[in-house]
C-alpha positions in Angstrom: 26.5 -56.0 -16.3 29.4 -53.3 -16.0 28.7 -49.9 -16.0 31.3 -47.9 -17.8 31.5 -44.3 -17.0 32.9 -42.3 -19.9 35.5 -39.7 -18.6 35.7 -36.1 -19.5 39.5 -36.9 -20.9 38.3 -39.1 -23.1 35.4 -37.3 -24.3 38.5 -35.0 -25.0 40.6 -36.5 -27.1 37.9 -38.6 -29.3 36.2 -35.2 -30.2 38.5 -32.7 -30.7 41.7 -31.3 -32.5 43.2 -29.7 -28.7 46.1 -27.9 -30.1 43.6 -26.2 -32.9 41.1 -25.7 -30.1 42.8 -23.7 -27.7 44.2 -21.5 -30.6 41.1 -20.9 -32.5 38.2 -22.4 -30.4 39.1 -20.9 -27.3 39.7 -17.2 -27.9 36.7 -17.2 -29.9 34.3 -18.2 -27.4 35.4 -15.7 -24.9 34.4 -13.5 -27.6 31.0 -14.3 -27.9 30.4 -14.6 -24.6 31.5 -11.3 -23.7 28.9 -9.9 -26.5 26.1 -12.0 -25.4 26.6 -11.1 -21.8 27.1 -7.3 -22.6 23.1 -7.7 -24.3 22.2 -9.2 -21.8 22.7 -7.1 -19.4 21.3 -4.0 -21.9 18.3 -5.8 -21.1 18.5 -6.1 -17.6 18.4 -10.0 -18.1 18.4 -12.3 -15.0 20.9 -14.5 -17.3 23.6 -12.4 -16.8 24.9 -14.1 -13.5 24.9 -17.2 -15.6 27.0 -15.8 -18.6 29.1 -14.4 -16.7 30.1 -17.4 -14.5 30.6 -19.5 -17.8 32.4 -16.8 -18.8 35.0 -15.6 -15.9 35.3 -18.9 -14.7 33.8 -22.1 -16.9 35.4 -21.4 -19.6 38.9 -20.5 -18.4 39.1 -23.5 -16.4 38.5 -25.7 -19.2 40.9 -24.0 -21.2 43.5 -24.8 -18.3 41.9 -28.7 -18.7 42.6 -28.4 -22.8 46.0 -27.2 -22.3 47.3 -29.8 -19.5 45.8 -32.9 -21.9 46.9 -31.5 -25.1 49.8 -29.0 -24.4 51.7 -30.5 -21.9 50.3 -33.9 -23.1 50.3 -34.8 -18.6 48.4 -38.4 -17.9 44.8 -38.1 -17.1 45.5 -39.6 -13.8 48.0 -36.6 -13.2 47.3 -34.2 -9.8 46.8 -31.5 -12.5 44.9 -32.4 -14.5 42.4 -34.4 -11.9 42.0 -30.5 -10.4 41.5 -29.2 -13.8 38.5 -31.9 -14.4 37.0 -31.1 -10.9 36.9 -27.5 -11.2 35.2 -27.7 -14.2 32.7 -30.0 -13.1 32.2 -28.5 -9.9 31.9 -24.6 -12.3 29.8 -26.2 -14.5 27.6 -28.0 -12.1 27.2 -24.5 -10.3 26.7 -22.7 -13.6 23.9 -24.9 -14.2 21.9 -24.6 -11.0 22.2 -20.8 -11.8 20.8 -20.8 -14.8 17.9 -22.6 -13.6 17.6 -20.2 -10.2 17.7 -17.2 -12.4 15.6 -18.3 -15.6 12.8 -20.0 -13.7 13.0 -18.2 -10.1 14.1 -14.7 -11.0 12.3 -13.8 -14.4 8.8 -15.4 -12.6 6.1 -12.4 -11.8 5.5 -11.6 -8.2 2.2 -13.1 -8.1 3.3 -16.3 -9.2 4.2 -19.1 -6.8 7.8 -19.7 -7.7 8.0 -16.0 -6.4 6.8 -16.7 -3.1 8.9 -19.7 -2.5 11.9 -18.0 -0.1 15.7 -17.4 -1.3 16.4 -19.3 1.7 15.3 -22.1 0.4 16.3 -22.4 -3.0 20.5 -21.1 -1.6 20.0 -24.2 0.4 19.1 -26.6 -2.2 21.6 -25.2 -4.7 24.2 -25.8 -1.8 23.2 -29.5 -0.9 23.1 -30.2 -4.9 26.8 -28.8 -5.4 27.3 -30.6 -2.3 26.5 -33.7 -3.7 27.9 -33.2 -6.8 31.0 -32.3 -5.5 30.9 -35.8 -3.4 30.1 -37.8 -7.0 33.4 -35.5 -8.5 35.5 -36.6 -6.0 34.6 -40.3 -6.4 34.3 -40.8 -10.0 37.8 -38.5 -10.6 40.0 -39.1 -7.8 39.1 -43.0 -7.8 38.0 -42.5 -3.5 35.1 -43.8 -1.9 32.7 -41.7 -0.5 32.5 -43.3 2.7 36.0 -41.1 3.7 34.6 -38.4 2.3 31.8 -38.9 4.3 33.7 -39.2 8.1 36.2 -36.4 6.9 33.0 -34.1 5.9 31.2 -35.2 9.5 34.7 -34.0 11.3 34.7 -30.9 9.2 31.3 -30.1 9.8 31.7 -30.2 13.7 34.8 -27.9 13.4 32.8 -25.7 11.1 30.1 -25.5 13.1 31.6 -24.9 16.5 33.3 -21.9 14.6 30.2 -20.5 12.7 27.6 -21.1 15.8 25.6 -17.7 14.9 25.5 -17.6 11.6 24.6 -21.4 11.7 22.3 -20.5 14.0 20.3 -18.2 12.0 20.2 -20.7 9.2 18.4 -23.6 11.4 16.1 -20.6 12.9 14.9 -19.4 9.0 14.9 -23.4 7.6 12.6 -23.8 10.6 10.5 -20.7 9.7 10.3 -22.0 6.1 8.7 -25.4 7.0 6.7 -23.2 9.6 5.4 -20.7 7.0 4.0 -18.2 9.8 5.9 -15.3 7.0 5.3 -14.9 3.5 6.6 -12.6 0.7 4.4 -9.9 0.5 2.9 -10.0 4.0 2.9 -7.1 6.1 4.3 -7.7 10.3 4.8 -6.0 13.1 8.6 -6.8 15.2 9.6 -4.9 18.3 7.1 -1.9 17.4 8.2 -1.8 13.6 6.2 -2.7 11.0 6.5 -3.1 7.1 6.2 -5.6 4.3 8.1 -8.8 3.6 10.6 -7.9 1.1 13.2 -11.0 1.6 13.6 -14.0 3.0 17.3 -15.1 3.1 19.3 -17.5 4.8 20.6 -15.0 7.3 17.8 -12.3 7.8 14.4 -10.7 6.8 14.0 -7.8 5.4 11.2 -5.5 6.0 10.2 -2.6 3.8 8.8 0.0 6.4 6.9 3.3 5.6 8.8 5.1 5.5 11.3 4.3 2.8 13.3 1.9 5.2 14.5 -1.3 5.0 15.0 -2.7 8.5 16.9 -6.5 8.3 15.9 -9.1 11.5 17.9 -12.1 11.9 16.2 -15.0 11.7 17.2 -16.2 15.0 15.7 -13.2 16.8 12.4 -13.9 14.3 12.6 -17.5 15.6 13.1 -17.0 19.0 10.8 -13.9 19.6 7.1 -13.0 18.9 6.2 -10.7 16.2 2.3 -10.1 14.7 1.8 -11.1 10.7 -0.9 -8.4 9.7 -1.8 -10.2 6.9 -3.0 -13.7 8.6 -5.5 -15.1 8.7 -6.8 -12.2 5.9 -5.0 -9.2 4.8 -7.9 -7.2 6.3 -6.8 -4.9 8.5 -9.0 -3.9 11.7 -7.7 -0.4 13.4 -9.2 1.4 16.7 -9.1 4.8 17.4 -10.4 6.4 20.3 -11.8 9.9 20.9 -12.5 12.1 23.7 -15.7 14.7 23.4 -17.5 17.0 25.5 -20.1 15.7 28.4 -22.1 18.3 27.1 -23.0 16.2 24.2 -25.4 12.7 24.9 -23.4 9.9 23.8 -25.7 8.4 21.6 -25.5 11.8 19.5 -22.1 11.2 19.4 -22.3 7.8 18.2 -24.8 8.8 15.5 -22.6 11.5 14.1 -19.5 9.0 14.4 -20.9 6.3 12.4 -22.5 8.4 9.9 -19.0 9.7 8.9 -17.5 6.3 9.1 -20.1 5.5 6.2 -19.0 8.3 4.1 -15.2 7.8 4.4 -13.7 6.2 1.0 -12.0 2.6 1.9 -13.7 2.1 5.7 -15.4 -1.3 4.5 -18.9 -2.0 5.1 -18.8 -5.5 6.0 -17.7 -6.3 8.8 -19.8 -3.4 10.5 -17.7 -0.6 11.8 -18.8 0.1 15.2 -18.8 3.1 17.8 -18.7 2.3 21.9 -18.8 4.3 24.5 -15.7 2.9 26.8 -14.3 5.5 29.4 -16.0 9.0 31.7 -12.6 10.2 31.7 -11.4 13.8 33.9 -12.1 16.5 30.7 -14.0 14.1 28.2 -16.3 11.2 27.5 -13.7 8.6 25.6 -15.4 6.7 22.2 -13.7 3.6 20.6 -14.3 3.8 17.0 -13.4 0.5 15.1 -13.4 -0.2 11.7 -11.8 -2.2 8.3 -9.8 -1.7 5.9 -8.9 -3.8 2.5 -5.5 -4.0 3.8 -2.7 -2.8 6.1 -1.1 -0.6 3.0 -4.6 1.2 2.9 -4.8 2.1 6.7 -2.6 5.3 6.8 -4.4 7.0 4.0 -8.0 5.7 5.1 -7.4 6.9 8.9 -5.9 10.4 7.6 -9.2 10.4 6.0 -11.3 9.5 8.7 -9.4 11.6 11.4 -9.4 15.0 9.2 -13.1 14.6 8.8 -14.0 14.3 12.3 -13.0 17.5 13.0 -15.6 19.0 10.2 -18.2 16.8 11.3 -18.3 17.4 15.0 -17.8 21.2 14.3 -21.1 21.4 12.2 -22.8 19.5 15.1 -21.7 21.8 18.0 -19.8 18.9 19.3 -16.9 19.9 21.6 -14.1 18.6 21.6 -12.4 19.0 25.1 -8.7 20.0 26.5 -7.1 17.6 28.7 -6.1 20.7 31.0 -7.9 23.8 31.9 -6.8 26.7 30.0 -6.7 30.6 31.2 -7.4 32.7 28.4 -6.6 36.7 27.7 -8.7 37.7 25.3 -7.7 40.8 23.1 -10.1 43.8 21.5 -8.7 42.6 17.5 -10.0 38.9 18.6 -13.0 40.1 19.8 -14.0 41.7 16.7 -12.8 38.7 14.8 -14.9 36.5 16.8 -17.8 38.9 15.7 -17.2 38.4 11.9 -18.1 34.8 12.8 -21.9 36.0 13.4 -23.7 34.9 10.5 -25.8 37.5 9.6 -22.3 39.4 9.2 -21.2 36.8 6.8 -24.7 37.3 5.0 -24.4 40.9 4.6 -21.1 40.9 2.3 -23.1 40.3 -0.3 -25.3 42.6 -2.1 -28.2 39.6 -3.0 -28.8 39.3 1.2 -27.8 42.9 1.8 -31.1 44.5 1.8 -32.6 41.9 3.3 -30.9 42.2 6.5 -31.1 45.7 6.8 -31.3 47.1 10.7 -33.3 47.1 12.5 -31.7 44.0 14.2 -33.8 40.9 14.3 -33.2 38.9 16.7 -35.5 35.9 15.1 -34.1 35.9 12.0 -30.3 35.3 13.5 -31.5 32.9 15.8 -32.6 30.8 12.6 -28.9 31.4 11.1 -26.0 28.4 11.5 -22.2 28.5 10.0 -21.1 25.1 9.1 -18.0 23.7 7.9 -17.6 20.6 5.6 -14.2 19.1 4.3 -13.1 18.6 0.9 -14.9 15.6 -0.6 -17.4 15.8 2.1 -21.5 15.3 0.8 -23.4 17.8 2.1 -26.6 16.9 1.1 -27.8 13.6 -0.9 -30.3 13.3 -3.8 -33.6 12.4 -2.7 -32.7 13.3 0.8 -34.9 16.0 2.8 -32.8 19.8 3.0 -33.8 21.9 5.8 -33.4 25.8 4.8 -31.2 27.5 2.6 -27.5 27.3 2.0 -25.7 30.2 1.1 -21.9 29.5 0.4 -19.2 32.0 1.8 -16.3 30.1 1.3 -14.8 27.4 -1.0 -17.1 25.6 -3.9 -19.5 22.5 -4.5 -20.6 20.1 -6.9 -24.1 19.9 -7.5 -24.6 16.4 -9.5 -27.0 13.4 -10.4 -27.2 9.8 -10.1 -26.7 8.1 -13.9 -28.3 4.3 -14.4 -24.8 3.3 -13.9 -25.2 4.6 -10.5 -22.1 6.8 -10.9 -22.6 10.9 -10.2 -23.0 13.3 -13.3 -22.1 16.8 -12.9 -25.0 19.4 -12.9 -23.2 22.6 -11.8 -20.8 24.4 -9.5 -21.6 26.9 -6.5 -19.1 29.1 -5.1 -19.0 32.1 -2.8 -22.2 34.0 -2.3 -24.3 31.5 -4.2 -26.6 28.8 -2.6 -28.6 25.9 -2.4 -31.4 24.4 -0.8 -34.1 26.6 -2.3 -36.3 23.6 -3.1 -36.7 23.3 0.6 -38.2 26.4 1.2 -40.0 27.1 -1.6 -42.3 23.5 -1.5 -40.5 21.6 1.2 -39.0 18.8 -1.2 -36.9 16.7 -1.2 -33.3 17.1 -2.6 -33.4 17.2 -7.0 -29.4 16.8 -6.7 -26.0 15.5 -4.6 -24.1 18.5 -3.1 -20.6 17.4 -2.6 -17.5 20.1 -1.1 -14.8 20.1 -3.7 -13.1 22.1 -1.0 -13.5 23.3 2.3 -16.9 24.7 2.3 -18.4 27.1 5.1 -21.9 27.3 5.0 -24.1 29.6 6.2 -27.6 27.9 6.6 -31.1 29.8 7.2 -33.9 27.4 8.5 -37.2 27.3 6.5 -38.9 29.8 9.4 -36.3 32.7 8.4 -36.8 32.5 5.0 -40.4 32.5 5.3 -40.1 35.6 7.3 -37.7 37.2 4.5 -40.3 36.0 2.1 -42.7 38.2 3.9 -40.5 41.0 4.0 -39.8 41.1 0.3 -42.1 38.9 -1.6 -40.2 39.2 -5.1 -37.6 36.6 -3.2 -40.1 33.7 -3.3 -40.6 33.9 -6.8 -36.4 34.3 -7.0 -36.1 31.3 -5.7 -38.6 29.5 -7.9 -37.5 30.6 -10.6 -33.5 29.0 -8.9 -35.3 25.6 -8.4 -37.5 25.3 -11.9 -34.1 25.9 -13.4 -32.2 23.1 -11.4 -34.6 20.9 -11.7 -34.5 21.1 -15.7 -31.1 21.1 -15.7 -30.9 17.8 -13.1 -33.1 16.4 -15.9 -31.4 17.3 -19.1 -28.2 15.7 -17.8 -30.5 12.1 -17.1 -31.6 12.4 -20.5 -28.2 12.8 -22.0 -26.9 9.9 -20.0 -29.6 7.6 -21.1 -29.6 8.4 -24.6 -25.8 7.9 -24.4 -26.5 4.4 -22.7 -28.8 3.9 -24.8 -26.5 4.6 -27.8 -23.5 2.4 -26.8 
């Protein structure tokens, strides 16, 4: 059977009227295609590299094929008009592939496959289909076989790629990543001490979005050649270390204790697996600890270890943990810093308000201020839990807490706020109970905190404060209540 291949000149002058064509037809198009594309790109379509190449150069070079058929009425086996019919073929074939590239590749979400597949590799395939295309042109139009196309495109190609050995080069290196796969869109690496997330993946380069705002580009052939760490294999977990240096004063396993208590209350440190606090170096100042712990994810870390890190310094303050210098330090200290350093005495702090006043009147008692503590606490920080056991009063003189509840849904429900001069803990002292409410620092909070033996001996001093302070719990209490009740009627309700 003979297989007749029905050229685009024929196809030509079966169909249409040329002359009336280019006069009418041709004009017209152009037209449209300059309105569509001009909506198109209103829209921010990813057709608009299409349109336009069928456009600028589709359509103009088969208004060049109408006219050399029609117009100058030249053979079809003419020079002319042969390189007429393979540019538009060759445009058209091009145009195609685009279209597809764009409309299926480009519009698809980033959490679809087809948006993980690299450009890399579908520039390549576009190229060997034009290249093939181009092949079938050239033997179906010019009437040659493609077996000299073949040894002239093998000559070529060593030419070409003795000439182009680098950027050849870095093609090879990022097909062979792409079977490889150890980089993916999205993935977060580490190269030569810089790392970022997988933006592109090109025929020439990757491109890494850093931290800070940056785009750094590595040629594949350095990728390929070199070593580099993929943070987000074999899990986008990410596990960080920080270590820590404190005084010898303080017994490691106190350390450890207050270390991992923090590491449970800092947002995003995961639970699972366990974080984990060693003891790893007796260094010349300080006792070094490794703290290790997780994150979701390497996009989570700075914030999370901003988190942890600016807590530590509250946490190990409240517990009289020192944190050495790595040198030793002469200091001159003057008479205004001495008195400032005296403000810092609690019962001072106590005194600035009227409510503790009179109750610390001289003469000096040297009992009742070695029962008295400052503390600090960061913002966010719980001071206390619900249910949890108190020990002695808090009296705020600086910043402001949350006092709330737990709800059935587990979530916390505001009671009230304290600020300066008020206080907390009066359950404590009053019947040694255990917590009626979460106290949480909206922001940094100094504490000053009398143990359950100075109060008592207040107590005895003035007895009206013991009923003061009932009164102060009764009234908590009821108000921790009321705000269970409304939650579970609202539950209840919805």
């Amino acid at each position: 059977m003979n297989h007749h291949l029905i050229s685009l000149s024929e196809i030509v002058d079966n169909t249409f009227r040329p002359a009336l064509a280019l006069a009418v037809g041709l004009p017209l198009l152009m037209l449209v295609l300059t309105e569509v594309l001009a909506r198109l790109r209103r829209r921010d379509s990813p057709l608009v590299a299409t349109v336009a190449l069928v456009r600028n150069l589709l359509v103009p070079a088969l208004g060049v094929f109408l006219f050399c058929l029609s117009v100058m009425e030249l053979p079809a086996d003419h020079w002319g008009v042969r390189m007429c019919e393979t540019v538009v073929w060759l445009v058209g074939l091009m145009a195609t592939l685009t279209f597809v590239n764009d409309y299926y590749f480009g519009a698809a979400s980033e959490s679809s496959w087809r948006a993980r597949i690299p450009s890399l590799f579908r520039d390549l395939l576009r190229v060997g289909l034009v290249a093939i295309g181009a092949a079938i042109v050239y033997s179906l139009v010019w009437g040659q076989s493609l077996e000299g196309a073949v040894a002239a495109l093998g000559v070529t190609s060593i030419v070409i790629g003795l000439a182009l050995q680098e950027p050849l080069g870095n093609i090879v290196s990022g097909l062979m990543l792409m079977f490889e796969r150890p980089i993916s869109l999205g993935d977060w690496v580490s190269v030569d001490g810089t790392m970022g997330k997988v933006v592109e993946i090109n025929w020439r380069s990757m491109h890494i979005s850093t931290p800070m705002a940056g785009l750094r580009i590595i040629p594949n052939s350095q990728l390929y050649k070199g070593s580099f760490n993929n943070l987000s294999r074999p899990t986008r977990m990410r596990k960080e270390m920080i270590e820590l240096g404190f005084s010898y004063n303080n017994a490691p396993n106190h350390v450890k204790k207050v270390l991992m208590e923090l590491l449970a209350d800092t947002p995003g440190v995961l639970a699972e697996p366990k974080p984990a606090v060693h003891t790893v170096n007796y260094a010349d100042s300080a006792i070094v600890y490794r703290v290790v712990f997780s994150v979701e994810d390497t996009e989570h870390l700075p914030g999370v270890r901003d988190d942890f890190m600016s807590r530590v310094w509250y946490a190990v303050k409240r517990e009289g943990i020192g944190i050495p210098y790595p040198t030793t330090t002469q200091i001159e200290v003057s008479q205004r810093e001495l008195d400032q350093a005296a403000a810092e005495c609690p019962v001072e702090h106590l005194t600035q308000f009227p409510a503790f006043k009179t109750l610390l009147e001289p003469p000096r008692d040297e009992q009742i201020e070695a029962g008295l503590r400052i503390q600090d606490f960061g913002a966010r920080e719980v001071v206390v839990r619900e249910g949890e056991r108190i020990e002695g009063l808090h009296v705020i003189i600086h910043g402001e807490a949350v006092l709330s509840v737990r709800g059935g849904d587990g979530l916390p429900m505001e009671v009230a706020r304290v600020g300066r001069g008020e206080f907390f803990g009066e359950g404590s002292v009053v019947a040694e109970l255990p917590s009626d409410v979460t106290v949480t620092a909206v922001h940094d909070l100094r504490l000053v905190v009398a143990s359950p033996a100075v109060m008592y001996r207040l107590i005895g001093r003035t007895p009206a404060l013991s009923r003061q302070l009932g009164s102060l719990m009764e009234s908590r209490r009821k108000a921790a209540a009321a705000a269970r009740r409304v939650h579970y009627s609202t539950s209840g309700t919805n």
